[in-house]
N, C-alpha and C positions, 0 to 999 in steps of 0.2 A: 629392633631399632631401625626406621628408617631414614635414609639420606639427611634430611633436615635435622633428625635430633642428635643425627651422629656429629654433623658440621656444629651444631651449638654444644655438643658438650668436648667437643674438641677446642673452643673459644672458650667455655667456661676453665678448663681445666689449665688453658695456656692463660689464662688471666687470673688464675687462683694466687691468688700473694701480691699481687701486684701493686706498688703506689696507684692512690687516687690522681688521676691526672691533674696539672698545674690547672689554677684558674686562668681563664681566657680575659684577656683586658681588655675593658669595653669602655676606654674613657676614648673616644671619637671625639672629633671638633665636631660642635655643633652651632657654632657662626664665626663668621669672619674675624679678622682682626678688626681690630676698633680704626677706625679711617677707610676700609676695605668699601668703593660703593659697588652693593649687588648688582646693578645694572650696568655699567660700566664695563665689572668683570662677563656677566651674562652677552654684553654686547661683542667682547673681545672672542670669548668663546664661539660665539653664534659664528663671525666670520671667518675665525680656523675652521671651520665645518664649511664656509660656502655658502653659508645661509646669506640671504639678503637682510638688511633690517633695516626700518622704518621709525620714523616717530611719526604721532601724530595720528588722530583720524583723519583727517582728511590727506593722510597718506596711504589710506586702504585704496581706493583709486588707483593710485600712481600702483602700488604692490601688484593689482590684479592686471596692471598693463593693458594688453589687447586679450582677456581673457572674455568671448563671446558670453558663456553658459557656466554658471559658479553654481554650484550645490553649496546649498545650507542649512543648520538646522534651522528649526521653525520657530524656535525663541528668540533666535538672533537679534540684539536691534536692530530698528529699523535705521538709526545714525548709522550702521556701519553697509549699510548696503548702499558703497557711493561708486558712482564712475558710469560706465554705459553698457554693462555686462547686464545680461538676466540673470536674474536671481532666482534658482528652482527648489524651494523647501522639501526637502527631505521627506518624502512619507512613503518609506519602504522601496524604495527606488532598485531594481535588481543589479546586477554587478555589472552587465552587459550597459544600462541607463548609467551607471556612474562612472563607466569607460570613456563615455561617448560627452563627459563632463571636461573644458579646459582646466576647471580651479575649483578650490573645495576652499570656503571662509569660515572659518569656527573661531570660539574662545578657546581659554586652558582653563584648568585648575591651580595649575602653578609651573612654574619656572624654576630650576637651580643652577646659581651662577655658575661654582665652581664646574661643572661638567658641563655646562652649558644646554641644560636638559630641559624641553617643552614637554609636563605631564595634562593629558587626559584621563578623564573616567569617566563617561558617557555623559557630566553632568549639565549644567546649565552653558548655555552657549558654545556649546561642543559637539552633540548630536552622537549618535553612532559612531562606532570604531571602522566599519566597513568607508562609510565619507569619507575619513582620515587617511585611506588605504591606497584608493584606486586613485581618483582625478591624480593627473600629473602634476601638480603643483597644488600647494597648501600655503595659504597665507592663515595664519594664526594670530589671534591679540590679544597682547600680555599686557594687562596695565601693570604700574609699577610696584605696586600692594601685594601683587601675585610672587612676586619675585623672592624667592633665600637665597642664604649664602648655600647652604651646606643641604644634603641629602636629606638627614635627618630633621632640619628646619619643614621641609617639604609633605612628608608622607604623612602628619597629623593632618593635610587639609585633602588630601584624597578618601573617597569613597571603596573603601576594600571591599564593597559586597559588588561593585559594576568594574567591566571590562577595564582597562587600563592600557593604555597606548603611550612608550616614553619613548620622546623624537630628540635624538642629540646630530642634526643637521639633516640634510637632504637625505635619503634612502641612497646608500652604497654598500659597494663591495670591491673586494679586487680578490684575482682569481692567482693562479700558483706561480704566475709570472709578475705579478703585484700589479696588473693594469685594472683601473680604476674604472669601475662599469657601476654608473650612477640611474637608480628608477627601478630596483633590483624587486625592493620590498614594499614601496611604498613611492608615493612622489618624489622625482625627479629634480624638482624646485620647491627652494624651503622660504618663503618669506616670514619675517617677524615684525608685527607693526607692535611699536613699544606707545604705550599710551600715558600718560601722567594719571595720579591714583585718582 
């Protein structure tokens, strides 16, 4: 007998007689209270995190500030490439080219309020999860369709078979003395331009 069948029949044998373990309850909230608005709570959340938020397209401008050089995917609309930034479409750009990027402008797939959580999956109006990663600043837009309450509202409109990027505020950390070192993992600056559906 070696190592491994000794260790399982040592589990089997301490398990021999034993009750079937209780069932696990799986009644989760899966929406809000009734009066609860998604965006609202999403916007409250966003700015305990830091994030900035916007409405409005023609607050995609004002978001990207004095941002020279914006990477973006290549389906982007073209309504949302406003202000006086160039705009560099995405076609395999190396990490070093999206270093050298002020601001990255994409879509989501969705938004959840209660955590306050922007999801990606590489799809429409989103591009690449590397985009999302390096530029020091990420402005994102969420129209208001995109938005649940709850986690489980969410995960039925992502794409399980592509990458997956979930941003709940700016990229942070804080280290064993609890100070607060922001641009860790990801962008620095979290913009949310909220748009009407």
């Amino acid at each position: 007998m070696n190592a491994r069948e000794e260790i399982l029949d040592r589990m089997r044998r301490a398990l021999d007689g034993a009750q079937a373990p209780p069932r696990t309850p799986r009644e989760y909230r899966r929406s809000l209270d009734p009066g609860t608005d998604a965006v609202d709570l999403l916007i409250d959340r966003l700015l305990d995190y830091k994030a900035r938020v916007h409405h409005g397209t023609e607050a995609i401008a004002a978001a990207l500030g004095d941002a020279g050089r914006v990477v973006v995917p290549a389906d982007l609309p073209a309504e949302w490439r406003l202000g006086g930034a160039r705009f560099i479409e995405d076609e395999a750009l190396t990490t070093a080219e999206l270093d050298e990027m002020d601001a990255v402008l994409t879509g989501c797939a969705a938004a959840v309020a209660v955590s306050g959580t922007i999801m990606l999956d590489a799809g429409a109006t989103q591009g690449r999860r590397a985009i999302t990663l390096v530029p020091d600043q990420h402005v994102v837009v969420v129209r208001r369709d995109q938005v649940t309450g709850h986690l489980a509202e969410a995960l039925p409109r992502l794409d399980p078979s592509r990458p997956q990027t979930w941003i709940s505020g700016p990229s942070a950390t804080s280290d064993i003395e609890l100070q607060r070192v922001e641009g860790v993992h990801g962008p620095r600056r979290l913009d949310v331009v909220i748009l009407p559906e």
